[in-house]
Backbone as numpy.savetxt, mean C-alpha at the origin, in Angstrom:
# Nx Ny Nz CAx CAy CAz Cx Cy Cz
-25.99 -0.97 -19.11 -24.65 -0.57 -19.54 -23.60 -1.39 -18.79
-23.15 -2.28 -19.73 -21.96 -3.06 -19.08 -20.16 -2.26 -18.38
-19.95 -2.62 -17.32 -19.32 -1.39 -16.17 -17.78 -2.38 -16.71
-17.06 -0.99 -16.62 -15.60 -1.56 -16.67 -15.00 -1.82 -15.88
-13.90 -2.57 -15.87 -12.62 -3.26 -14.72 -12.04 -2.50 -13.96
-11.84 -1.15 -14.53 -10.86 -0.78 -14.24 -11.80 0.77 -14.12
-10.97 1.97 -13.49 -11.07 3.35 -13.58 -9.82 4.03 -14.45
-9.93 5.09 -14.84 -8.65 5.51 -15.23 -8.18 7.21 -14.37
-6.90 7.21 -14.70 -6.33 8.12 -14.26 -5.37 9.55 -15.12
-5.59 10.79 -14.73 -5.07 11.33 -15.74 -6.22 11.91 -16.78
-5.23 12.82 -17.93 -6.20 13.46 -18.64 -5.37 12.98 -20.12
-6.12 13.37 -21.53 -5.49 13.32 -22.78 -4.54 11.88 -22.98
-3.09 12.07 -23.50 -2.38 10.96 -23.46 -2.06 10.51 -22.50
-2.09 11.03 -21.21 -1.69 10.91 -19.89 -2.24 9.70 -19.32
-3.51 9.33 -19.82 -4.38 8.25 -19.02 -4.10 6.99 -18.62
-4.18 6.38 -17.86 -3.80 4.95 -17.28 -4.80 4.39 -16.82
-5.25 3.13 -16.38 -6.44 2.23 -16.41 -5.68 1.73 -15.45
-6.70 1.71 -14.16 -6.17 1.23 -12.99 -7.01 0.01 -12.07
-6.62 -1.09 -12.25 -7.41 -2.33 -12.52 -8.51 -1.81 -10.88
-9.82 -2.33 -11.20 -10.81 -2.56 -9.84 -10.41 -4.07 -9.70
-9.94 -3.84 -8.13 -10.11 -5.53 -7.51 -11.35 -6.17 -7.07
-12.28 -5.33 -6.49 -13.22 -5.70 -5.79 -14.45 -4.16 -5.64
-15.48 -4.65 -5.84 -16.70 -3.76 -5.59 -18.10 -4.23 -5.38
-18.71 -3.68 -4.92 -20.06 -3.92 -3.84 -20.92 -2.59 -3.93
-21.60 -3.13 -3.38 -22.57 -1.25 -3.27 -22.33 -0.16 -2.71
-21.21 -0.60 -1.73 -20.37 0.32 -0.78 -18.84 0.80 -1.34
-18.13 0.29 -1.90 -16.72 0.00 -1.90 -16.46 0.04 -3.52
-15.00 0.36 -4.03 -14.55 0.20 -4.67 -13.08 0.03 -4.61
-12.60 -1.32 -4.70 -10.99 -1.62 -4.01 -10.58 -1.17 -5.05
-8.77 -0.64 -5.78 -8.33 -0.69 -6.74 -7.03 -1.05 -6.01
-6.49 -1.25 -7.14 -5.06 -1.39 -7.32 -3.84 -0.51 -7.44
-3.80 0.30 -6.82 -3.20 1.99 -6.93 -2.05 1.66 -7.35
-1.56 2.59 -8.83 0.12 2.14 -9.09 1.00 3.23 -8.40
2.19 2.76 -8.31 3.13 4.02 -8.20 3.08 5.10 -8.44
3.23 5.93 -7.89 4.00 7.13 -7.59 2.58 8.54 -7.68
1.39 7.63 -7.24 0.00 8.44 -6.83 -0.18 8.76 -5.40
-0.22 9.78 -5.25 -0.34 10.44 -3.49 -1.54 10.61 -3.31
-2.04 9.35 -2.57 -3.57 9.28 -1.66 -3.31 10.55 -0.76
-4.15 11.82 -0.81 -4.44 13.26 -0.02 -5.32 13.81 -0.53
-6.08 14.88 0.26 -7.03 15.42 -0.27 -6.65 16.02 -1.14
-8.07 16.36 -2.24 -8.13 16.77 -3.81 -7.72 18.24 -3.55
-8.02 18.99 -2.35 -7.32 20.25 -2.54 -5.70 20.23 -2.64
-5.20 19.44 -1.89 -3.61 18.99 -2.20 -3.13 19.08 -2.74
-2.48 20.88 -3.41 -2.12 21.46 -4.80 -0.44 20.48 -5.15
0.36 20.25 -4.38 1.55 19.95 -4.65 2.35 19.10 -5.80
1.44 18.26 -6.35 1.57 17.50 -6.91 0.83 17.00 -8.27
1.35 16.80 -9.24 0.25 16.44 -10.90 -0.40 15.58 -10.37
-0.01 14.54 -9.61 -0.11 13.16 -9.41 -1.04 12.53 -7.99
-1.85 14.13 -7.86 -2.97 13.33 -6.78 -4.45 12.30 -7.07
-4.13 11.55 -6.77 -5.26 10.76 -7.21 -6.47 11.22 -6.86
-6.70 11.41 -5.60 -8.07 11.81 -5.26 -8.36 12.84 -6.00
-7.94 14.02 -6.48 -8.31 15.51 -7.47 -8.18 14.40 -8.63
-8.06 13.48 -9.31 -8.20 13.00 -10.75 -9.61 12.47 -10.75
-9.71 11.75 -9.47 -11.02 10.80 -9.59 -11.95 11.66 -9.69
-11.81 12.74 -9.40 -13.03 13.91 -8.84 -13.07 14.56 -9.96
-12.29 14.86 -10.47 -12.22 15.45 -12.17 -12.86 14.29 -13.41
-12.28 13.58 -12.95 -13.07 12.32 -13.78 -14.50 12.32 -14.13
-14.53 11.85 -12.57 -16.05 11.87 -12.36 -17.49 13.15 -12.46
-16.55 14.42 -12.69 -17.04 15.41 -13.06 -17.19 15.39 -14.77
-16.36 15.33 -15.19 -16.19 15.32 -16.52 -16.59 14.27 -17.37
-17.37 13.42 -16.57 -18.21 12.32 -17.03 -17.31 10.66 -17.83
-16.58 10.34 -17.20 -15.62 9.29 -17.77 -16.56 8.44 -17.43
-16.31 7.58 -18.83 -16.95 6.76 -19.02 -17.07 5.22 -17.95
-16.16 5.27 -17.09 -15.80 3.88 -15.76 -17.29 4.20 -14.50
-17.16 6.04 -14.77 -17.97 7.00 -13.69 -19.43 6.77 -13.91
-19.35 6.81 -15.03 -20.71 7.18 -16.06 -21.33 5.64 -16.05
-21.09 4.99 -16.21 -21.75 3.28 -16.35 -22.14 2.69 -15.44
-21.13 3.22 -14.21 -21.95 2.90 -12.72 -22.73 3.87 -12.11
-23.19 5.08 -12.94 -24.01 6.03 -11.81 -22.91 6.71 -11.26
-21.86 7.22 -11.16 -21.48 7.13 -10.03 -21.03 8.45 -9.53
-21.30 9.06 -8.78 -21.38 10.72 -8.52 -19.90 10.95 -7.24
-19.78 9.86 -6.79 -18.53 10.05 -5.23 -18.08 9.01 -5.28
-16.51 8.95 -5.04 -15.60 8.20 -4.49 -14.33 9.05 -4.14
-14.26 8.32 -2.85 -13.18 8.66 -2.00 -12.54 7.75 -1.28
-11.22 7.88 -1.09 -10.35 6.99 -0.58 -10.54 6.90 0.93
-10.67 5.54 1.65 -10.64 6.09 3.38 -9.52 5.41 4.36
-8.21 5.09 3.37 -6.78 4.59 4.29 -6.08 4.99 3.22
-5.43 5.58 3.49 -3.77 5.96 2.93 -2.66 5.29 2.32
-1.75 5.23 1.11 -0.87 4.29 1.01 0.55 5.05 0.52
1.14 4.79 1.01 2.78 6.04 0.67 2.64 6.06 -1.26
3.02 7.20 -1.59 2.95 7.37 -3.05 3.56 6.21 -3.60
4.78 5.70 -3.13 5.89 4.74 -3.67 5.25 2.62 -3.73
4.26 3.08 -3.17 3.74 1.82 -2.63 2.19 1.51 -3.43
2.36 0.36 -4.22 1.54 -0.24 -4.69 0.41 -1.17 -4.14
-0.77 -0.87 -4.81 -1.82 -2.38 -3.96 -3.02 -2.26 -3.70
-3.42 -2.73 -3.00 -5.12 -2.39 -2.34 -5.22 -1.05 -1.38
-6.05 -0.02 -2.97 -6.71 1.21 -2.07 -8.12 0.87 -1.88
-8.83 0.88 -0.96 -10.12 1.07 -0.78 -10.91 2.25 -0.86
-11.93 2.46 -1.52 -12.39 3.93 -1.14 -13.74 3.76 -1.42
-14.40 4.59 -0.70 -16.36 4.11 -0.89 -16.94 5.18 -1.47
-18.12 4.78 -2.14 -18.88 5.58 -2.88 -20.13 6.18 -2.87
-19.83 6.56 -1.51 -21.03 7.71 -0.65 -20.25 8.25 0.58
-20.89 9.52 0.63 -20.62 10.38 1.65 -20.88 9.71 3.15
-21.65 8.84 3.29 -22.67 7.76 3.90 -21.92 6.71 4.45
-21.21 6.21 3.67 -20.09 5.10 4.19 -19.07 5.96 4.32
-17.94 6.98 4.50 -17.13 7.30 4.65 -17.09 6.79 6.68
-17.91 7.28 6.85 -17.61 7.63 8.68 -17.72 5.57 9.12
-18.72 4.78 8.34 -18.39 3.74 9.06 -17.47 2.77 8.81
-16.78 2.95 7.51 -15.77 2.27 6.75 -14.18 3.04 7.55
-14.04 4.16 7.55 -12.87 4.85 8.39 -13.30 4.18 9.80
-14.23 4.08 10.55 -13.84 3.43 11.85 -13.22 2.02 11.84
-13.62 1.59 10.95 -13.04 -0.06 10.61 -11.88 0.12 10.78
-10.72 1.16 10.27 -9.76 1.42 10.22 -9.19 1.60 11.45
-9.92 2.74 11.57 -9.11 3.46 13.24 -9.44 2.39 14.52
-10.38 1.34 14.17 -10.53 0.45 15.56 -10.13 -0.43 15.27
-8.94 -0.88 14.12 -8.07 -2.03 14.19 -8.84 -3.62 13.53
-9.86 -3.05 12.46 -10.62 -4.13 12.46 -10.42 -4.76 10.93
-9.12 -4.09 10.44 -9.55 -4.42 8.94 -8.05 -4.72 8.81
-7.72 -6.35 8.49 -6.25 -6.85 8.48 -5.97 -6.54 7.48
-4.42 -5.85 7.04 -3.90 -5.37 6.10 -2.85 -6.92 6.03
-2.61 -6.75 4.87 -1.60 -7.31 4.56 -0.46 -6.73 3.65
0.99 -7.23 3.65 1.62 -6.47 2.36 2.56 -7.49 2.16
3.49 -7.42 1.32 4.31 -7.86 0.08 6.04 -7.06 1.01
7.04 -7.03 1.33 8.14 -6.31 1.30 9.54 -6.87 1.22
10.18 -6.53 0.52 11.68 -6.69 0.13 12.35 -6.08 0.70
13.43 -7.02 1.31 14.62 -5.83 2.57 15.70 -6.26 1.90
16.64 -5.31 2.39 18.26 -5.53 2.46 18.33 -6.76 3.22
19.02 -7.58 3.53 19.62 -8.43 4.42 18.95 -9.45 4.80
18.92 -10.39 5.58 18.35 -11.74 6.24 17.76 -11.45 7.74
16.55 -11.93 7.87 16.32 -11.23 9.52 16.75 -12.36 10.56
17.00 -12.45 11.28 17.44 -13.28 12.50 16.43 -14.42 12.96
15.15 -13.81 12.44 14.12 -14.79 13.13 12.92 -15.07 12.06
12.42 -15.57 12.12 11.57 -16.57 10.95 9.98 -15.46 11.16
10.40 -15.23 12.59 8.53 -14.39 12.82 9.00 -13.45 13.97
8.49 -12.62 13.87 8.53 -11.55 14.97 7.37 -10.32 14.54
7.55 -9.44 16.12 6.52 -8.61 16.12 7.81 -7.14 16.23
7.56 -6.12 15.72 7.99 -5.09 15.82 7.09 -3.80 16.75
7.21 -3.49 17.45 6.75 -2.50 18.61 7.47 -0.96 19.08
8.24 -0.88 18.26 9.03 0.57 18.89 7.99 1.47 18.13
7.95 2.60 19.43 7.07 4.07 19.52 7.67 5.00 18.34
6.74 5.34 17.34 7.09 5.85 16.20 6.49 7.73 16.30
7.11 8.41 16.23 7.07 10.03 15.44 7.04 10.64 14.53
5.78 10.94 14.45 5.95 11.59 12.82 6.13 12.60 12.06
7.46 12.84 11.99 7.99 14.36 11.65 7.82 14.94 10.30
6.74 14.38 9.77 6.89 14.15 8.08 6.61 16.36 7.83
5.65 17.00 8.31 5.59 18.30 8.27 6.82 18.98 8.43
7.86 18.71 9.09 8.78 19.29 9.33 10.03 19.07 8.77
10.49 17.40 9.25 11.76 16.88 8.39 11.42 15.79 7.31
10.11 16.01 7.11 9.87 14.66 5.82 10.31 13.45 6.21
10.48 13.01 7.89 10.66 11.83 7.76 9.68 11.06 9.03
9.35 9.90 9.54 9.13 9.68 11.01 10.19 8.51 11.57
10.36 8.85 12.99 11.48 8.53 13.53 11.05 7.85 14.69
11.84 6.49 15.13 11.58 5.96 16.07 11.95 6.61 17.52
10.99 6.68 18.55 11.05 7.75 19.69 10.46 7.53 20.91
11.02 6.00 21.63 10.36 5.57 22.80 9.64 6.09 23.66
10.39 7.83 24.11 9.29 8.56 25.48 8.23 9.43 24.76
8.46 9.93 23.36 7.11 10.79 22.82 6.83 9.96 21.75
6.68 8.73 21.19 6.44 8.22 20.02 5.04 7.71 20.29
4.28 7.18 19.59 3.04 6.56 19.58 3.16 5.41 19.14
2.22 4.49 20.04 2.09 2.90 19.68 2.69 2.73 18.29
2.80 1.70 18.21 3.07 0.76 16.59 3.40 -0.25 16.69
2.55 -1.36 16.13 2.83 -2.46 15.75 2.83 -3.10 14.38
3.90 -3.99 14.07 3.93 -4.90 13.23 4.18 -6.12 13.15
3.50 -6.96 12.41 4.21 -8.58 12.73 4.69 -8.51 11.20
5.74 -9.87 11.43 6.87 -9.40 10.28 7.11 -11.58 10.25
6.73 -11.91 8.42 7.08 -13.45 8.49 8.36 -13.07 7.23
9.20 -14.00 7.47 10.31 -14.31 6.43 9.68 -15.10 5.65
9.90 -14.82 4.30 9.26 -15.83 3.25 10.41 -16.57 2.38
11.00 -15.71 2.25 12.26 -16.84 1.57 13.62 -15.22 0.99
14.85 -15.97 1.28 16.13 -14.92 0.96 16.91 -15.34 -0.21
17.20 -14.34 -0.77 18.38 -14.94 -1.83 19.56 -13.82 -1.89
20.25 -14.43 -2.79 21.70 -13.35 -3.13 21.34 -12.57 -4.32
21.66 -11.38 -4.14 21.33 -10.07 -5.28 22.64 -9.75 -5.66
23.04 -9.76 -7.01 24.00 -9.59 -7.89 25.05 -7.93 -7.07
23.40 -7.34 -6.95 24.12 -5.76 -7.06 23.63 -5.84 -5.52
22.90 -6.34 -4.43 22.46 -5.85 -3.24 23.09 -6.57 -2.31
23.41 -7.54 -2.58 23.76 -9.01 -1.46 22.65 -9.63 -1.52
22.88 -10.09 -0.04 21.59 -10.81 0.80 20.27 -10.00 0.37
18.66 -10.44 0.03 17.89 -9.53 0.56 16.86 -10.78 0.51
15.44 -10.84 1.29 14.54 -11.08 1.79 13.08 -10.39 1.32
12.16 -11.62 0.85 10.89 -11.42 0.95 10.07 -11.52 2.05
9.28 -10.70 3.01 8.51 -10.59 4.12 7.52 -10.25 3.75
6.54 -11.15 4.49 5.02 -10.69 4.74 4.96 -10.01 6.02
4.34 -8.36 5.74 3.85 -7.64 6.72 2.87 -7.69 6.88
2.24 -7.18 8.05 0.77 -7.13 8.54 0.80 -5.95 10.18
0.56 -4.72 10.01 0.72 -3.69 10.49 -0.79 -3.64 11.09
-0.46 -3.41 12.17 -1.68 -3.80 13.42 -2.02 -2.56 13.34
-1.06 -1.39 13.55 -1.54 0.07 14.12 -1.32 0.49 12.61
-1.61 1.49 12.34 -1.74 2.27 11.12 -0.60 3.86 10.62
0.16 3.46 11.24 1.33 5.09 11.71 2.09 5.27 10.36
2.18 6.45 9.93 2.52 6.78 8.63 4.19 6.17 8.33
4.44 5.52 7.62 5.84 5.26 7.14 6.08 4.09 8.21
4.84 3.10 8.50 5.31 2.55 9.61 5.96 1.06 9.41
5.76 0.59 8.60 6.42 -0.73 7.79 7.82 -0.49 7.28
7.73 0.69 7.05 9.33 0.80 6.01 10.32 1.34 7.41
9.94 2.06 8.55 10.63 2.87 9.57 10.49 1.03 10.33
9.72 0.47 10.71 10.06 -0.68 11.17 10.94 -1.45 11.04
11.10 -1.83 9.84 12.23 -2.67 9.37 13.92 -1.94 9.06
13.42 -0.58 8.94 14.81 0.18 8.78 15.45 0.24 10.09
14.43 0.30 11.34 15.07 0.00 12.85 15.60 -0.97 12.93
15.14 -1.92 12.10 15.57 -3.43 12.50 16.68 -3.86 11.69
17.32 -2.86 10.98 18.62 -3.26 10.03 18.12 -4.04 9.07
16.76 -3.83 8.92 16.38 -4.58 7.21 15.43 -3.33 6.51
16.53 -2.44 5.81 15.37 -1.82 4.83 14.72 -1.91 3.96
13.89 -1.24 3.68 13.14 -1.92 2.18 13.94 -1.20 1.24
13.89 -2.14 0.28 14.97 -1.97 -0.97 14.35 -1.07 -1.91
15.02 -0.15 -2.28 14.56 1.00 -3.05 14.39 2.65 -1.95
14.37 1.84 -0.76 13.70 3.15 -0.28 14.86 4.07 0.58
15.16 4.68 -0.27 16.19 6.19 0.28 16.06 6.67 1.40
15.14 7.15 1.89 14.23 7.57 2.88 14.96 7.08 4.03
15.13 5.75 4.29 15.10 5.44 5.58 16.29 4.37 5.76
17.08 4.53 4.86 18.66 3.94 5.57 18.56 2.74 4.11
18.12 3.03 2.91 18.46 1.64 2.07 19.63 2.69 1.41
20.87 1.88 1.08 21.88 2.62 0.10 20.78 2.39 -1.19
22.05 3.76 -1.90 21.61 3.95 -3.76 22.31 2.93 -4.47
21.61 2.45 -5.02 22.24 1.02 -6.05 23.62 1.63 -7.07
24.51 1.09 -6.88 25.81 1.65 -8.30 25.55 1.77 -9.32
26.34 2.77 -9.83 25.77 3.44 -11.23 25.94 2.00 -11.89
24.40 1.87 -13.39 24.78 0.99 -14.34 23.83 -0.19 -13.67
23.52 -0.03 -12.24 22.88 -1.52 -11.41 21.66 -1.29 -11.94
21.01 -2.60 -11.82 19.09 -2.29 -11.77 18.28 -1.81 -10.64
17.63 -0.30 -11.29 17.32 0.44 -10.21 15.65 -0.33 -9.60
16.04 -0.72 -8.43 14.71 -0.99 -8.40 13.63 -0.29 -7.72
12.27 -0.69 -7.45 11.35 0.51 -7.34 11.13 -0.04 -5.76
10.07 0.85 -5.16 10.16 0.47 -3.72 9.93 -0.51 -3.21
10.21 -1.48 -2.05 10.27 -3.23 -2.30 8.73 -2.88 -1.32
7.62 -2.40 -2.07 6.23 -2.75 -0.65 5.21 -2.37 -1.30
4.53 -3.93 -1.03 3.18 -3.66 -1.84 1.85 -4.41 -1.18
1.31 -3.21 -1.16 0.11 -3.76 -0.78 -0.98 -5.08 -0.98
-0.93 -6.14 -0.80 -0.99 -7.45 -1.68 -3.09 -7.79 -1.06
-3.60 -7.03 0.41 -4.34 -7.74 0.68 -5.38 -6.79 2.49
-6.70 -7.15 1.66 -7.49 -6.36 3.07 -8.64 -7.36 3.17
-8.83 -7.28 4.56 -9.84 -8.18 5.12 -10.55 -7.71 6.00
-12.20 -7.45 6.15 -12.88 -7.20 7.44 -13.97 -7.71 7.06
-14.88 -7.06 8.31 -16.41 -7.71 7.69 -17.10 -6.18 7.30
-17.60 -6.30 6.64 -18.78 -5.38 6.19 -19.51 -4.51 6.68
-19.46 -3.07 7.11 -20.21 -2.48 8.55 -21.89 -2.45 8.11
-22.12 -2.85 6.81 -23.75 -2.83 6.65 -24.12 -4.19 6.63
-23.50 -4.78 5.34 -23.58 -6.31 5.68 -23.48 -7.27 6.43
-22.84 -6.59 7.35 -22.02 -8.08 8.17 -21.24 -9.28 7.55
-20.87 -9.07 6.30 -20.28 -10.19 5.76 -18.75 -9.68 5.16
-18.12 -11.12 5.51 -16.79 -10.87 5.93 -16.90 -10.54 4.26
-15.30 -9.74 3.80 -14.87 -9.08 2.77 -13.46 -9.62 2.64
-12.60 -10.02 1.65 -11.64 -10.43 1.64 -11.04 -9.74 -0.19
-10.58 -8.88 0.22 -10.28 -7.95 -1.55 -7.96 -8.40 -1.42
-7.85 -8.61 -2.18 -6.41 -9.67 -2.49 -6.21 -8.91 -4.17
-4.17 -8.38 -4.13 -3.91 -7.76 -5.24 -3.38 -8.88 -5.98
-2.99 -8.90 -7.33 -1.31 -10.42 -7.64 -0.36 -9.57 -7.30
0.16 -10.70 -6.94 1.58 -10.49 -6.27 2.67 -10.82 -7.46
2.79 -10.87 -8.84 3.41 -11.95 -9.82 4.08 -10.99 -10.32
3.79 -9.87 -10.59 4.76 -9.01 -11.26 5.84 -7.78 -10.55
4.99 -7.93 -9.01 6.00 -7.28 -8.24 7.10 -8.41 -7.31
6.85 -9.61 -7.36 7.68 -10.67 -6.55 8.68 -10.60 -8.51
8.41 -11.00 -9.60 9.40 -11.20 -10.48 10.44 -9.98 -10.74
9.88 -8.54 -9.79 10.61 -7.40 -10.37 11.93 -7.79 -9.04
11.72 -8.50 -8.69 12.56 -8.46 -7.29 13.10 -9.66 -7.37
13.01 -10.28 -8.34 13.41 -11.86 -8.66 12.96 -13.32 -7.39
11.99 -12.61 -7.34 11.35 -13.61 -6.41 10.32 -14.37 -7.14
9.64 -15.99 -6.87 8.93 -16.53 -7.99 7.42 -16.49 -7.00
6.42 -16.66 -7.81 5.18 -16.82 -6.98 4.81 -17.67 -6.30
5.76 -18.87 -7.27 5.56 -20.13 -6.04 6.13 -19.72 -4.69
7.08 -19.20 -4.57 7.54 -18.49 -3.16 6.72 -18.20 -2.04
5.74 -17.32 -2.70 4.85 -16.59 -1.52 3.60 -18.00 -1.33
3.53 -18.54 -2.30 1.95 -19.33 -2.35 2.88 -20.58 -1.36
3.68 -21.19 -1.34 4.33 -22.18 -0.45 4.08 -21.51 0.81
4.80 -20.48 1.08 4.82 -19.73 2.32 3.42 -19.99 3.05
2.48 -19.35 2.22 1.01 -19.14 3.64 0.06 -20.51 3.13
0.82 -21.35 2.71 0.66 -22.93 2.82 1.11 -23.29 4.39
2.19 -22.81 4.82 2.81 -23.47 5.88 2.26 -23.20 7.07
């Protein structure tokens, strides 16, 4: 039985086909779109939890489920609902514990895609302020030098232009060392460059009539080696339709990690 590209999401007319980037005997990367909240399937809050769809899916015998065998998948890193790109999630109970350590011991390079307000000062830098995460309480996390927890990010400028309705704004490649919830978008919002779209954390609301755009951060790219195989893994999203929503061209980014 020849296996499809993609999984889908949703029930009836609702359904969406959500491209597979990469899969192995362990893994299944996808491409998670907007506005799906990676949390557990008990996680009543929301229509829009992915993990309770896949699990319904896969109960109810969909046909993506059904062609590969496939009885479990679960997600094992997190990506803000608003944020597009490479989810990983494995397909045994079996790999959950050695694929999450990859994570928690810093071994699996993320990469991302982000659009800020403004021009940054420096071509490369590392971001380090102690982050808090108040998300249970005030829905937000806040930078907090004497009780905050590690965080790092390195941060490249890829190229700036002038926005009709924004000003100045900037394409950056992130790459987030530590893993702290909201920690790319609270990074750059410390740093007087927010990501564009995102309310949350200091970007203004675009003027009535402007083009609203969606959150400037996308997951573009994951890299480790394999905890059974030993062989390195390199799973990569396109970047072409979220750099043109932002009027950025692809040659842009592909010049960039030329240099």
């Amino acid at each position: 039985m020849a296996k499809t590209s993609y999984i889908e999401l949703g029930r009836a007319d609702r359904v969406i086909r959500v491209p597979i980037l990469y899969e192995d005997r362990s893994v299944i990367a996808i491409d998670k779109p907007v506005g799906w909240l990676v949390v557990p399937a008990h996680w009543r809050h929301t229509a829009r939890n992915l993990q309770a769809e896949i699990e319904a899916a896969i109960a109810a015998g969909a046909f993506w489920a059904k062609c590969r065998n496939l009885k479990f998948l679960r997600y094992v890193h997190r990506l803000d609902a608003d944020t597009s790109g490479v989810l990983l999630c494995v397909k045994s109970q079996g790999a959950i514990e050695p694929f999450s350590r990859l994570f928690e011991l810093r071994k699996v390079r993320k990469l991302y895609l982000a659009v800020v307000r403004g021009v940054p000062r420096e071509q490369v830098w590392v971001c380090t302020l102690k982050l808090l995460d108040g998300i249970a309480t005030t829905g937000r996390v806040r930078v907090d030098p004497r009780h905050g927890l590690e965080a790092e990010t390195r941060f490249r400028l890829i190229k700036s232009r002038e926005d009709a309705a924004c000003g100045q704004i900037s394409l950056l490649e992130a790459e987030p060392v530590t893993g702290r919830t909201h920690q790319i978008r609270v990074h750059l919002a410390a740093s007087g460059l927010p990501v564009l779209g995102d309310n949350l954390y200091g970007g203004r609301r675009p003027s009535p009539g402007s083009h609203q755009f969606p959150l400037g951060l996308r997951a573009i790219e994951l890299s480790y080696t394999d905890p059974f195989t030993k062989r390195p893994v390199r799973i990569a999203a396109p970047a072409e339709a979220f750099l043109n929503e932002f009027g950025f061209e692809s040659s842009d980014y592909l010049i960039a990690r030329m240099r």
